[in-house]
MIDOSE-1310 file (N, C-alpha, C; in nm, 2 decimals, decimal comma, always signed):
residues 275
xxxx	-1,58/-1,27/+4,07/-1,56/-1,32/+3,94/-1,43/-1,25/+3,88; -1,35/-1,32/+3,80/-1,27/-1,31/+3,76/-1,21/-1,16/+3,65; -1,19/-1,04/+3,63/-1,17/-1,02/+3,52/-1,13/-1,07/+3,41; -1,18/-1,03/+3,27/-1,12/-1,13/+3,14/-1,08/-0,99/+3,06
xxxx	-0,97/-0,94/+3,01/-1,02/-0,87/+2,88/-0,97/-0,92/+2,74; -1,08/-0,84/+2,67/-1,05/-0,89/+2,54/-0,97/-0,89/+2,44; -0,93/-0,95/+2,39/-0,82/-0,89/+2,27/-0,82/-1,01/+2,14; -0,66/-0,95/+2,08/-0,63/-1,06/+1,95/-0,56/-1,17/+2,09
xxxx	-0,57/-1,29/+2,00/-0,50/-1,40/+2,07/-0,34/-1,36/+2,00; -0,25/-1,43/+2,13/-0,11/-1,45/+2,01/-0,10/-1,52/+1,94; -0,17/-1,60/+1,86/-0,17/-1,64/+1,74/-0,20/-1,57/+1,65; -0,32/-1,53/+1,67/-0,39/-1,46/+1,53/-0,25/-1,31/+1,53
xxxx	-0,22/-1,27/+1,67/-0,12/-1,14/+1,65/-0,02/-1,18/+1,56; +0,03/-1,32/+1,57/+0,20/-1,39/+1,53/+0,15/-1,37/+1,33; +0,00/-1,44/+1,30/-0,02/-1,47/+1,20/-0,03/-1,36/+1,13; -0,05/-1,16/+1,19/-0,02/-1,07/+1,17/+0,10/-0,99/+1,14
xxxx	+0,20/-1,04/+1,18/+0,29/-0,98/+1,17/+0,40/-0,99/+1,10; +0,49/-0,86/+1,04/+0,54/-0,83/+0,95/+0,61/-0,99/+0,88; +0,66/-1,03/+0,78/+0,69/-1,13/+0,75/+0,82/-1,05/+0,65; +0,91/-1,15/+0,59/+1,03/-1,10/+0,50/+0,99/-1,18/+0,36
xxxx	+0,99/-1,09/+0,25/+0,95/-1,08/+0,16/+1,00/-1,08/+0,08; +1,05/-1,18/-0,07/+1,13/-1,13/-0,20/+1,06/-1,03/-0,28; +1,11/-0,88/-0,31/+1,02/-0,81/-0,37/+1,10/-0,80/-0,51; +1,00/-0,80/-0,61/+1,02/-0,80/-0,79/+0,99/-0,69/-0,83
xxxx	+1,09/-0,61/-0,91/+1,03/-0,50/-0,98/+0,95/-0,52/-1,11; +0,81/-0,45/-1,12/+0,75/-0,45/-1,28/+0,83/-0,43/-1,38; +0,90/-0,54/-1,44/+0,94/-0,53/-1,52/+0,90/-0,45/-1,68; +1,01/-0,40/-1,72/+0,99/-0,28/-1,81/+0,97/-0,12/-1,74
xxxx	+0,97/-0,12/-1,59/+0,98/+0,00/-1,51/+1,11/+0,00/-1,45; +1,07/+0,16/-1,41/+1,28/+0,19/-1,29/+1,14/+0,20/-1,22; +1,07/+0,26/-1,16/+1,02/+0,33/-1,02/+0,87/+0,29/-1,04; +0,81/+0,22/-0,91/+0,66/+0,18/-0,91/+0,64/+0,33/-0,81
xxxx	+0,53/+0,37/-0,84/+0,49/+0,42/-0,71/+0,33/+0,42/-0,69; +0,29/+0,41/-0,56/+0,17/+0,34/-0,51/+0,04/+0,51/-0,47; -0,07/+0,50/-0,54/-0,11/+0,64/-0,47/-0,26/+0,58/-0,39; -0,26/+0,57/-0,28/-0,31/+0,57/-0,14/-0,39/+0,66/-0,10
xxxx	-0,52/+0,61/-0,08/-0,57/+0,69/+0,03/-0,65/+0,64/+0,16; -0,65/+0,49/+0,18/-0,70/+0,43/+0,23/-0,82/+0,45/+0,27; -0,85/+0,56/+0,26/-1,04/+0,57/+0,23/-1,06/+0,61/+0,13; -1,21/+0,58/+0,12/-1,26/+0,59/+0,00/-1,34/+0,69/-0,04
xxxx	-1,31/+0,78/-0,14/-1,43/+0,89/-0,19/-1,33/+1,03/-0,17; -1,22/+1,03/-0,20/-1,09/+1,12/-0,13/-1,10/+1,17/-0,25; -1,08/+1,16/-0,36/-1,04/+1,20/-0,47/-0,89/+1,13/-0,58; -0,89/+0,98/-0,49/-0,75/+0,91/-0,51/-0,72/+0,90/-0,69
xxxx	-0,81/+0,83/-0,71/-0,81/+0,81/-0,88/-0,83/+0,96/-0,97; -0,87/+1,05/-0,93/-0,83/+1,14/-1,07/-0,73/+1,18/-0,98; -0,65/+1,24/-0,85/-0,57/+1,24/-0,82/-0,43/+1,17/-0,95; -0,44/+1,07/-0,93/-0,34/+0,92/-1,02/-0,31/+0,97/-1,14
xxxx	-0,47/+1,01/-1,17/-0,45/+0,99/-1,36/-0,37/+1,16/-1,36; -0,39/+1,23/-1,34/-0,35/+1,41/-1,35/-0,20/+1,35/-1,33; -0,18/+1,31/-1,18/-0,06/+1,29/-1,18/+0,04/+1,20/-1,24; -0,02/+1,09/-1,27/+0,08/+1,07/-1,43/+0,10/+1,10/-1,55
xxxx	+0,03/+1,23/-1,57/+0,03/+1,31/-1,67/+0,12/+1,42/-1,66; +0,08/+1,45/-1,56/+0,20/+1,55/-1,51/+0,35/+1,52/-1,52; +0,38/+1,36/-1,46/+0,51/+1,29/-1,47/+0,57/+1,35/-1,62; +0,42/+1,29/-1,67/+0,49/+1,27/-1,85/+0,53/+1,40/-1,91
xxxx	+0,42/+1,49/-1,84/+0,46/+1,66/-1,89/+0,59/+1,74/-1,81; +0,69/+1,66/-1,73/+0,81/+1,67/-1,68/+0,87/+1,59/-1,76; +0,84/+1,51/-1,86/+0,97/+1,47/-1,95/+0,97/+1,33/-1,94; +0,90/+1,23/-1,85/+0,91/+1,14/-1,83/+0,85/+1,05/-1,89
xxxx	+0,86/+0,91/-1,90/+0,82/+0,75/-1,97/+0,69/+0,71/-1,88; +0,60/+0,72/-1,86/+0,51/+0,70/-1,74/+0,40/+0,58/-1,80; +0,34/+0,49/-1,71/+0,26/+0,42/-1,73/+0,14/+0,44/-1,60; +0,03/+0,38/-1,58/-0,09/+0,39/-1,51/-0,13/+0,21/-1,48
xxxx	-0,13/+0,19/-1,39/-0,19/+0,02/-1,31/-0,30/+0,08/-1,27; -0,40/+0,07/-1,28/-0,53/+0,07/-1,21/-0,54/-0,04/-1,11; -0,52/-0,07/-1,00/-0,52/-0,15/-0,93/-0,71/-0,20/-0,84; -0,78/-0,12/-0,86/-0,88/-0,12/-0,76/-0,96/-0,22/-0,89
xxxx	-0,92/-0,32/-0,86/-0,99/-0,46/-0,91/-1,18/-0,41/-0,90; -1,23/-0,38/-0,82/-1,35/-0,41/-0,79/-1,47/-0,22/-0,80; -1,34/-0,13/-0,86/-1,40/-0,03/-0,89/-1,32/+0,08/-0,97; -1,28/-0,03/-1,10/-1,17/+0,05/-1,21/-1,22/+0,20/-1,22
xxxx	-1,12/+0,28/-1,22/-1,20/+0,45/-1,28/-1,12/+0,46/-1,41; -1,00/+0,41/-1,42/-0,93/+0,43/-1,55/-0,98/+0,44/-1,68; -1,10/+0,36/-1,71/-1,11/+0,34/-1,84/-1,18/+0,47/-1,87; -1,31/+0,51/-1,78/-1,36/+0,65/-1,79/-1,26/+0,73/-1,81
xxxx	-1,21/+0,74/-1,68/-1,08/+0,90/-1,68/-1,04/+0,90/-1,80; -0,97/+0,80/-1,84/-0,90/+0,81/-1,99/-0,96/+0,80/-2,08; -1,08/+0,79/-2,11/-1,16/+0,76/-2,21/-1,09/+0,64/-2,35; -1,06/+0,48/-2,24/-1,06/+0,42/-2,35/-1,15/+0,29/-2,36
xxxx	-1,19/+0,23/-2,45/-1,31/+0,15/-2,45/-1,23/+0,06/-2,61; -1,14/-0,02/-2,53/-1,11/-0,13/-2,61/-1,04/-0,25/-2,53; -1,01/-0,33/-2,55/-0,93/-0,46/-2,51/-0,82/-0,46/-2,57; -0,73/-0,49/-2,44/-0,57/-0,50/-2,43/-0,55/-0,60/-2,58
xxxx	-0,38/-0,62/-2,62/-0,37/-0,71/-2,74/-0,29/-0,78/-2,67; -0,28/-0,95/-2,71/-0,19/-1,03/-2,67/-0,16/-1,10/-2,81; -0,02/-1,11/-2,79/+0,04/-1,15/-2,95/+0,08/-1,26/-2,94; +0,08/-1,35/-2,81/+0,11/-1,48/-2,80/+0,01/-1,59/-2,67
xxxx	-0,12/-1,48/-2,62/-0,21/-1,57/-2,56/-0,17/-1,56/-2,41; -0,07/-1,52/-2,36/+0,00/-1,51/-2,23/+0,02/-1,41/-2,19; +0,05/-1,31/-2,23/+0,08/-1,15/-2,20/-0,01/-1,06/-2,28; +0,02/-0,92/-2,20/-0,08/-0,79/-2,26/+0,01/-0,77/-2,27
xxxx	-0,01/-0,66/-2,41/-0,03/-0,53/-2,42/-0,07/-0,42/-2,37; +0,02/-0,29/-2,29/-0,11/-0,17/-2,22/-0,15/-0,13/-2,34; -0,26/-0,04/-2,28/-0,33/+0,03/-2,40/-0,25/+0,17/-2,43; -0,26/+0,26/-2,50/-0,15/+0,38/-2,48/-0,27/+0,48/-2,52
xxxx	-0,31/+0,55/-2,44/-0,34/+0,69/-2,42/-0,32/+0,80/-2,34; -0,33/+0,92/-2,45/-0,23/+1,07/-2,45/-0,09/+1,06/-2,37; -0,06/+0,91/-2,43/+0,16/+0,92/-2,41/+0,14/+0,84/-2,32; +0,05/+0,79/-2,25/+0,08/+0,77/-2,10/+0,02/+0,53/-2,15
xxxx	+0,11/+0,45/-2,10/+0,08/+0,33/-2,12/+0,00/+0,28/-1,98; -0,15/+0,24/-2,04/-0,24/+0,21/-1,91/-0,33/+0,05/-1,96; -0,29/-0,02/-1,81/-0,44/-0,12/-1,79/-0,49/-0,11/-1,68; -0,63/-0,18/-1,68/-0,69/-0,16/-1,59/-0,78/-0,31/-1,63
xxxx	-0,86/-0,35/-1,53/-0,93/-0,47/-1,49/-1,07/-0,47/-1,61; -1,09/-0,29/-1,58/-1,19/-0,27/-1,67/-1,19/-0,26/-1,80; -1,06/-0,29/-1,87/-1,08/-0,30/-2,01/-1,09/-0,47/-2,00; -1,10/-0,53/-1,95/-1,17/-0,70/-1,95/-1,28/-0,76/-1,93
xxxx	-1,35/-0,65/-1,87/-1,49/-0,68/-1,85/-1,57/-0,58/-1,94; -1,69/-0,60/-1,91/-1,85/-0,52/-1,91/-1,82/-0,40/-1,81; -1,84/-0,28/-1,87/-1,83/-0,17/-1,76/-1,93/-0,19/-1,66; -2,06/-0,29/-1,67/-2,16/-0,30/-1,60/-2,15/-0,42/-1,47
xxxx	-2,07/-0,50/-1,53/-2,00/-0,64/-1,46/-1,94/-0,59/-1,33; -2,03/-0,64/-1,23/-1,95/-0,63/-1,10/-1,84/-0,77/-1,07; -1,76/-0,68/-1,01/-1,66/-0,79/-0,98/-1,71/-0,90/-0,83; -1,74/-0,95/-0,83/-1,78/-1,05/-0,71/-1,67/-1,16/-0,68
xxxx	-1,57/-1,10/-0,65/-1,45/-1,20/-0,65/-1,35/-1,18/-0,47; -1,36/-1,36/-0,50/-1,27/-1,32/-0,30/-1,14/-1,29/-0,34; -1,06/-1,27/-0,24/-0,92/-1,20/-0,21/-0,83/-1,30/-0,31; -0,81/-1,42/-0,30/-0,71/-1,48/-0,41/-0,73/-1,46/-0,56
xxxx	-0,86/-1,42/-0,57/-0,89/-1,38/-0,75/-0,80/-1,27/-0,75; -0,82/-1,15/-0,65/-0,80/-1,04/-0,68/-0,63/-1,04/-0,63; -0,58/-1,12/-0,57/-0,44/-1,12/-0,60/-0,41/-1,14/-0,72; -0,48/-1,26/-0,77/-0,45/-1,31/-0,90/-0,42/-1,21/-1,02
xxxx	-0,53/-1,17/-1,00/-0,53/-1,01/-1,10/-0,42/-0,93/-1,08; -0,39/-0,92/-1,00/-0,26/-0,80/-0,98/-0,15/-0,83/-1,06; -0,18/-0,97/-0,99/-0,01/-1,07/-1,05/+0,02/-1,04/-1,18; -0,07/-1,08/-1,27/-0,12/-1,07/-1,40/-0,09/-0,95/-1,43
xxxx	-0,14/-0,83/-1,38/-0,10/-0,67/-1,43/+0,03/-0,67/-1,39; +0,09/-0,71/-1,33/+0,22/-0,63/-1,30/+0,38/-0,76/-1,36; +0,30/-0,86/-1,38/+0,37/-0,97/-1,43/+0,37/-1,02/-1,57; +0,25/-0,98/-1,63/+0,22/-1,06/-1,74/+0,20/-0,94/-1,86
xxxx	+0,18/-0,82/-1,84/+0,17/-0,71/-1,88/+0,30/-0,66/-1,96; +0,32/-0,62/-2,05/+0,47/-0,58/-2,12/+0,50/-0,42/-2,17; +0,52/-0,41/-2,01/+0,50/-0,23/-2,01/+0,64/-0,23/-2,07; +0,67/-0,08/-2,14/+0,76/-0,06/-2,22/+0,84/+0,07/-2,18
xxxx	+1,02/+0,04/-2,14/+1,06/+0,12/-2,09/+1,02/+0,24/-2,03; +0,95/+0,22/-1,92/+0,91/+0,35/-1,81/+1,00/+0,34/-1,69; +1,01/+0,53/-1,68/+1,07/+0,55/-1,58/+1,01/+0,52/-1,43; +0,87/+0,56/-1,47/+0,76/+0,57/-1,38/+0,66/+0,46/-1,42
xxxx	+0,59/+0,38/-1,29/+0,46/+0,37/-1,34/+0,38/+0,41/-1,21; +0,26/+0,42/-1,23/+0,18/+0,49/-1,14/+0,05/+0,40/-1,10; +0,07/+0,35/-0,98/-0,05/+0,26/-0,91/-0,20/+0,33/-0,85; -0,28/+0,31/-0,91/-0,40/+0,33/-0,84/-0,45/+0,25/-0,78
xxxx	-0,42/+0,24/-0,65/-0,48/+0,14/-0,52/-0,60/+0,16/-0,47; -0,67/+0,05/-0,49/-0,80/+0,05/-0,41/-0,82/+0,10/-0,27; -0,93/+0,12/-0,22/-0,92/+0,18/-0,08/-0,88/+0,06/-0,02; -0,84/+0,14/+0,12/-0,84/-0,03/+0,23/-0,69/-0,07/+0,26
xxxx	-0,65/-0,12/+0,35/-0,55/-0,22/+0,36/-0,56/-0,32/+0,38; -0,59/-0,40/+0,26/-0,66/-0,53/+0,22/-0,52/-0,61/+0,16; -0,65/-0,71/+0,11/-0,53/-0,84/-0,05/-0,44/-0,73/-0,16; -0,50/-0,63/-0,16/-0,40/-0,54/-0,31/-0,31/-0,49/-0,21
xxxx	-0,30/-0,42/-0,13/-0,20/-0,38/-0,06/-0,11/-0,47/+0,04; -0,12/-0,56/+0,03/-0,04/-0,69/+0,04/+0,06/-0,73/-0,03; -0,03/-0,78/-0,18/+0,03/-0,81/-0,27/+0,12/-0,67/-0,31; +0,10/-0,62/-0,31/+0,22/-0,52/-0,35/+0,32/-0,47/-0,24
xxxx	+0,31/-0,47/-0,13/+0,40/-0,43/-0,07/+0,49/-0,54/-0,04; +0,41/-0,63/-0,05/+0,51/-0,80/+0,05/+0,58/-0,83/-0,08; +0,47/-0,81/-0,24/+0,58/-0,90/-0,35/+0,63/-0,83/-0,47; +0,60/-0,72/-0,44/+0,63/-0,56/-0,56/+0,70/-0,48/-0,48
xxxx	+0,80/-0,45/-0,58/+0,93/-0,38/-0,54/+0,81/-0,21/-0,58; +0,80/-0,17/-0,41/+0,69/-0,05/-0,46/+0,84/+0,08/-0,38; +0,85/+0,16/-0,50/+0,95/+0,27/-0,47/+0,90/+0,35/-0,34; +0,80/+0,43/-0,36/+0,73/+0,49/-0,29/+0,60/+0,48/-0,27
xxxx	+0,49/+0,58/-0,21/+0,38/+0,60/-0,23/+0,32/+0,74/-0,16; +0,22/+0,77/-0,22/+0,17/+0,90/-0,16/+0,05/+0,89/-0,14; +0,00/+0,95/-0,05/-0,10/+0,90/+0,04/-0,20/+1,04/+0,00; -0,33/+1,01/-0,07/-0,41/+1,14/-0,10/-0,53/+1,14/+0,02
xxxx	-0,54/+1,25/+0,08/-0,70/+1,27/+0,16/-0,73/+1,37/+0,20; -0,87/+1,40/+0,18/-0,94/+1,55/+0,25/-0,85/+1,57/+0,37; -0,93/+1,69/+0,40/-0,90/+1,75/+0,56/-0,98/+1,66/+0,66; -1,11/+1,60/+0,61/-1,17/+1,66/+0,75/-1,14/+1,49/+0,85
xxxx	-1,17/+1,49/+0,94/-1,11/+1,38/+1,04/-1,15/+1,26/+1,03; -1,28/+1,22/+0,97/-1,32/+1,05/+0,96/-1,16/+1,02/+0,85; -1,16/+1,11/+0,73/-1,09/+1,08/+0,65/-0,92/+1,05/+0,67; -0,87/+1,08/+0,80/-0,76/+1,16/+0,84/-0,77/+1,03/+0,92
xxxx	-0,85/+0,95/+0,94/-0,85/+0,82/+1,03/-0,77/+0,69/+0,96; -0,85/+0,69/+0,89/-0,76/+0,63/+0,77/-0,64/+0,64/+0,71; -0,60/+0,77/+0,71/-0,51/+0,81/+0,67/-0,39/+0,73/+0,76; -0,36/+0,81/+0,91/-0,30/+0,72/+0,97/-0,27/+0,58/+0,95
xxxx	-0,40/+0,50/+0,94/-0,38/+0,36/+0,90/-0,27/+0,30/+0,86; -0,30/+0,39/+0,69/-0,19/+0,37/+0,57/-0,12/+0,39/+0,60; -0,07/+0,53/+0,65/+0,10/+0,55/+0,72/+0,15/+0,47/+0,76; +0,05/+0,37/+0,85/+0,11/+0,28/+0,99/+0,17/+0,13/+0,90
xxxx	+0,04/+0,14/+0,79/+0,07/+0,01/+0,71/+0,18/+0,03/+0,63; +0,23/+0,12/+0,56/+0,32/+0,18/+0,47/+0,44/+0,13/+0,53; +0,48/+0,21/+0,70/+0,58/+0,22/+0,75/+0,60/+0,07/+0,79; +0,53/-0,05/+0,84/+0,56/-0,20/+0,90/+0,61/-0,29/+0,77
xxxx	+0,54/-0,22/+0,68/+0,57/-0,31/+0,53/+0,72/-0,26/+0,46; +0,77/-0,15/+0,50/+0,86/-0,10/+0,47/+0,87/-0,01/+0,35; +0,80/+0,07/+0,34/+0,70/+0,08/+0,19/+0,72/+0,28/+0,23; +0,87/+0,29/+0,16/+0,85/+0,44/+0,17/+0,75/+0,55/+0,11
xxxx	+0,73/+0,63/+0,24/+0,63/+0,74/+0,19/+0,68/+0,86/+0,17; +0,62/+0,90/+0,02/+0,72/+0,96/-0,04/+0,64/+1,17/+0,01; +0,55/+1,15/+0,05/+0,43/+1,27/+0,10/+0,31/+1,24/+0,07; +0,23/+1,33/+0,18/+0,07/+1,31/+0,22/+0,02/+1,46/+0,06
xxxx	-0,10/+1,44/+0,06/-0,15/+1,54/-0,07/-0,28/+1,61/+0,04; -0,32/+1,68/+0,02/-0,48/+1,77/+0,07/-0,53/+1,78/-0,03; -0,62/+1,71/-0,07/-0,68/+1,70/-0,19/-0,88/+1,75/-0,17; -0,93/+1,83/-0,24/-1,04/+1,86/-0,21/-1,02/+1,99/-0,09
xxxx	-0,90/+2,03/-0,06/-0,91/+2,13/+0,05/-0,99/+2,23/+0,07; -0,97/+2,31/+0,01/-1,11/+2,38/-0,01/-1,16/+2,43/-0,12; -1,27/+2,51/-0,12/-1,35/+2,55/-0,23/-1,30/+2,72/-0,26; -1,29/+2,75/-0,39/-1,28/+2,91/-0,38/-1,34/+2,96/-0,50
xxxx	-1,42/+3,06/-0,47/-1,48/+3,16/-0,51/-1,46/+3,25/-0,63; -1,53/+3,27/-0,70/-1,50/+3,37/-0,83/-1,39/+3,53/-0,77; -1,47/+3,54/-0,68/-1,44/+3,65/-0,61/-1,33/+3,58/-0,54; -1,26/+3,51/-0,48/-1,15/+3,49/-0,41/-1,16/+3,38/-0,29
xxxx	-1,29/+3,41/-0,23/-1,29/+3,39/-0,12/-1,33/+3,24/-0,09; -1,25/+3,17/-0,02/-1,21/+3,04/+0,00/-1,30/+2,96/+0,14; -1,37/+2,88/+0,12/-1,43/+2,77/+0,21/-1,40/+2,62/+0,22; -1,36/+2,62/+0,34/-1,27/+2,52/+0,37/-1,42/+2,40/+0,38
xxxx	-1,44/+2,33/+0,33/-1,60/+2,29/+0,37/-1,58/+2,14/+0,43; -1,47/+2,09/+0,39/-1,41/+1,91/+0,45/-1,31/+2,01/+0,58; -1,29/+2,05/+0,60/-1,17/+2,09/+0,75/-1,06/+2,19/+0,66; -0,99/+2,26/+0,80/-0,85/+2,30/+0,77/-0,71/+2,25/+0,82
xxxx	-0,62/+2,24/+0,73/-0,51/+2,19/+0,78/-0,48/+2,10/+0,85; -0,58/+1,96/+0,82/-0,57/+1,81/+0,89/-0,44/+1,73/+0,80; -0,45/+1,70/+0,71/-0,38/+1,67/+0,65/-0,18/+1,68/+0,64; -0,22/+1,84/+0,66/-0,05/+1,87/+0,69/+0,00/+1,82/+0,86
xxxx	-0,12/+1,83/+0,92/-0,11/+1,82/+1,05/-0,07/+1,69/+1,06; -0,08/+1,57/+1,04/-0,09/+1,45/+1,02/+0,08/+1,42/+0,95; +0,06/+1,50/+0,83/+0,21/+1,46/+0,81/+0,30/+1,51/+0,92; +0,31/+1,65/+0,96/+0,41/+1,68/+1,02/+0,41/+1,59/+1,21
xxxx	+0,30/+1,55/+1,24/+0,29/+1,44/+1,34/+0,41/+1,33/+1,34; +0,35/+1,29/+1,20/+0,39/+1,17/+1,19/+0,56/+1,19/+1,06; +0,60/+1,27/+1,05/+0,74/+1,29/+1,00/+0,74/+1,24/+0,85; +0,61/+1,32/+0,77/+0,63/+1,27/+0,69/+0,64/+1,44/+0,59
xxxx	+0,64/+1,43/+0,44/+0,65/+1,52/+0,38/+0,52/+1,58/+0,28; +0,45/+1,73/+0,31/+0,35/+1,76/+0,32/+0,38/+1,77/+0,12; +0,34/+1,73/+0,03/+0,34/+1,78/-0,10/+0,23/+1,87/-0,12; +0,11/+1,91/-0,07/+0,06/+2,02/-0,14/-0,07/+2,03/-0,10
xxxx	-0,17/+2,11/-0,13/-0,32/+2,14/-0,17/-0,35/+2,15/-0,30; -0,46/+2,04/-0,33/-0,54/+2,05/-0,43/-0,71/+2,11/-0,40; -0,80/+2,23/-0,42/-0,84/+2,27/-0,42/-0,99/+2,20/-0,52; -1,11/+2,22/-0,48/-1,22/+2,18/-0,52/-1,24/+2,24/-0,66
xxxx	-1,24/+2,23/-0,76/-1,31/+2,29/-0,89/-1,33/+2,21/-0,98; -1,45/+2,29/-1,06/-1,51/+2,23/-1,12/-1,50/+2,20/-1,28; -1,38/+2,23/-1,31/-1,28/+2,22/-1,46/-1,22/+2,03/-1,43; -1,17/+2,05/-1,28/-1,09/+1,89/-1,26/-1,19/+1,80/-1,26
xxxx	-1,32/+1,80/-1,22/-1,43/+1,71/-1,26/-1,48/+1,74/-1,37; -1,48/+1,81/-1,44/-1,55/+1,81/-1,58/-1,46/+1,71/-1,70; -1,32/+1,78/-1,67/-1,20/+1,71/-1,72/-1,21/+1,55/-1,69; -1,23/+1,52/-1,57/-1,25/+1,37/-1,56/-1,34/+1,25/-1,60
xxxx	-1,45/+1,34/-1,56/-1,59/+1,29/-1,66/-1,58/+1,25/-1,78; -1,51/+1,37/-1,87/-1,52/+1,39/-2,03/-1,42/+1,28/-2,03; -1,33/+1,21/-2,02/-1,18/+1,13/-2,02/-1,12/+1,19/-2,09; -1,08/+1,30/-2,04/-0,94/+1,35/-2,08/-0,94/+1,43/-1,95
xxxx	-0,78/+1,37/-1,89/-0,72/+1,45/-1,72/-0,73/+1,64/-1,77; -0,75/+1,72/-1,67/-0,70/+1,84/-1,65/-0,57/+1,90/-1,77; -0,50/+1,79/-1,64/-0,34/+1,78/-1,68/-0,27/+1,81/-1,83; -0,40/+1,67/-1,90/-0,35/+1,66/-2,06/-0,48/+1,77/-2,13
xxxx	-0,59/+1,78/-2,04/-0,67/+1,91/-2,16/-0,62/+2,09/-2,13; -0,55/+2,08/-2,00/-0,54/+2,22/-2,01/-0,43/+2,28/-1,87; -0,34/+2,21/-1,98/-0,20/+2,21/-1,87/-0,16/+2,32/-1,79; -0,17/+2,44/-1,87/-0,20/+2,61/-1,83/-0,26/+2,62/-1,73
xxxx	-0,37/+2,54/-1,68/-0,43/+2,58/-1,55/-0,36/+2,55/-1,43; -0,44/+2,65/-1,31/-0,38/+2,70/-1,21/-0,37/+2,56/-1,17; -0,47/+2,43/-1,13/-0,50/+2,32/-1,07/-0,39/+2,20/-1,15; -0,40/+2,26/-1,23/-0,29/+2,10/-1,38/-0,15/+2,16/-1,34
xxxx	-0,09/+2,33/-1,33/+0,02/+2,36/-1,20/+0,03/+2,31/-1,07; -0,03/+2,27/-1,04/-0,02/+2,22/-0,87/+0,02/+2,11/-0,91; -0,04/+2,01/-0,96/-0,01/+1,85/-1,03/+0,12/+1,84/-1,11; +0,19/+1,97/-1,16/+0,30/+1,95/-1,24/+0,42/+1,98/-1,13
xxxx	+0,32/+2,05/-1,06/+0,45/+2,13/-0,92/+0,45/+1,90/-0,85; +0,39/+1,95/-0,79/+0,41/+1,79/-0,73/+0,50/+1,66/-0,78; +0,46/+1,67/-0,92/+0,53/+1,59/-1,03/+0,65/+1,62/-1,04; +0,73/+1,73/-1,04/+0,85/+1,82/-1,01/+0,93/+1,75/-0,87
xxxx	+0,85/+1,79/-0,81/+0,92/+1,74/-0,65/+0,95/+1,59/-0,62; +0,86/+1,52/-0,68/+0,87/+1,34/-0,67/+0,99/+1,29/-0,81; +0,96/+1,36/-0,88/+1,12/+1,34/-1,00/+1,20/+1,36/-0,93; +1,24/+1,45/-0,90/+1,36/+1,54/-0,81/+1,42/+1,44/-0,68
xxx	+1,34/+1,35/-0,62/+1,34/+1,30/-0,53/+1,39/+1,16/-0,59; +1,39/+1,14/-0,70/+1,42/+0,95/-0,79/+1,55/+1,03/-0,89; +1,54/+1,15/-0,95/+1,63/+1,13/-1,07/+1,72/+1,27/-0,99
């Protein structure tokens, strides 16, 4: 009997592959940048919100896209609970809270309302945020990408002029699986990476003493693998969850801290790198 093995056909490979793309910048921004973790439960979304706070606490115009259609965190993080304004029936208004201009999917629904929508809705939606939205001179805006390299990360890298992105994930190795992914998808789409984050790295102690409880040093490992640039550790505590819960970031309740420094250090290095 014959051997057979399995694979993609070249079709379905051809209907995969990289295509050439007009990309548009969000207008009313200089610089999109995309924050990634391609799995899920990393710490990506308060990650976002700290770090465009931080942008703003370097001096900068910043806005916030909540992009994860199907599990907004924005409106909690930030604690806002109203509906965008449109002054002519066709465009938004972002919402503006603590300096920073933010939408999200979730200020249009029921916080209870699941989104049950196939992939063209949820392009749809993007379009809409990043097209129909009338963000107001920012230097920065700041994408919160759903997990996955799905329809959102598509739509943005094939039709959104995306500057950069940074890619957030634990140490430990299911997560570090993914991680790759993104890189691999990042780099075919042409979608510079701007550094990996270690987020959740470890836990430490009143007394000092530090437990690495997700892994050690996967993350930098991974970047330096793969030639990218390590931006930092963000460490487990329990001020950056309380902070996020309550909707107000770290960042903007207690800038002084050691954890809302790491986020301003990072924000420092990604300016430095555009201006």
């Amino acid at each position: 009997m014959d051997k057979k093995s399995v694979g993609l056909s070249g079709s379905f490979k051809g209907n995969t592959a990289p295509k050439s793309f007009s990309k548009n910048p969000i207008k009313g921004t200089k610089f999109t940048i995309a924050i990634s973790s391609a799995k899920g439960g990393v710490g990506k979304s308060t990650f976002a919100m700290n770090f465009a706070l931080a942008l703003k606490a370097v001096g900068q115009k910043v806005g916030i896209l909540d992009a994860d259609i199907y599990g907004p965190s924005l409106p909690k993080m930030m604690s806002i609970n109203e509906k965008p304004k449109s002054l002519d029936g066709k465009s938004m208004e972002p919402i503006n809270q603590y300096g920073i201009q933010c939408m999200s999917i979730g200020f249009l629904v029921d916080k209870d309302t699941p989104m049950i929508w196939r992939g063209p809705m949820v392009t749809s939606a993007i379009k809409t945020f990043t097209q129909k939205v009338l963000w107001k001179d920012l230097d920065f805006i700041v994408v919160d990408m759903p997990p996955g390299t799905g329809d959102s990360q598509l739509t943005f890298a094939q039709e959104i002029k995306v500057d950069g992105a940074i890619i957030v994930s634990t140490p430990q190795e299911i997560a570090l699986l993914d991680v790759v992914r993104g890189i691999n998808m990042f780099d075919k789409l042409k979608v510079p990476i701007l550094g990996l984050v270690d987020n959740m790295s470890f836990f430490e102690t009143d007394e000092g003493k530090k437990y690495n409880i997700f892994g050690e040093g996967g993350v930098e490992k991974v970047a330096k693998n793969y030639k990218k640039e390590f931006l930092g550790k963000i460490p487990i505590n329990i001020d950056l969850r309380i902070a996020s819960d309550a909707g107000k970031p770290l960042v903007e309740k207690s800038p002084d801290h050691k954890i809302s420094e790491i986020f301003i250090e990072i924000a420092t290095k990604i300016k430095g790198s555009f201006l």
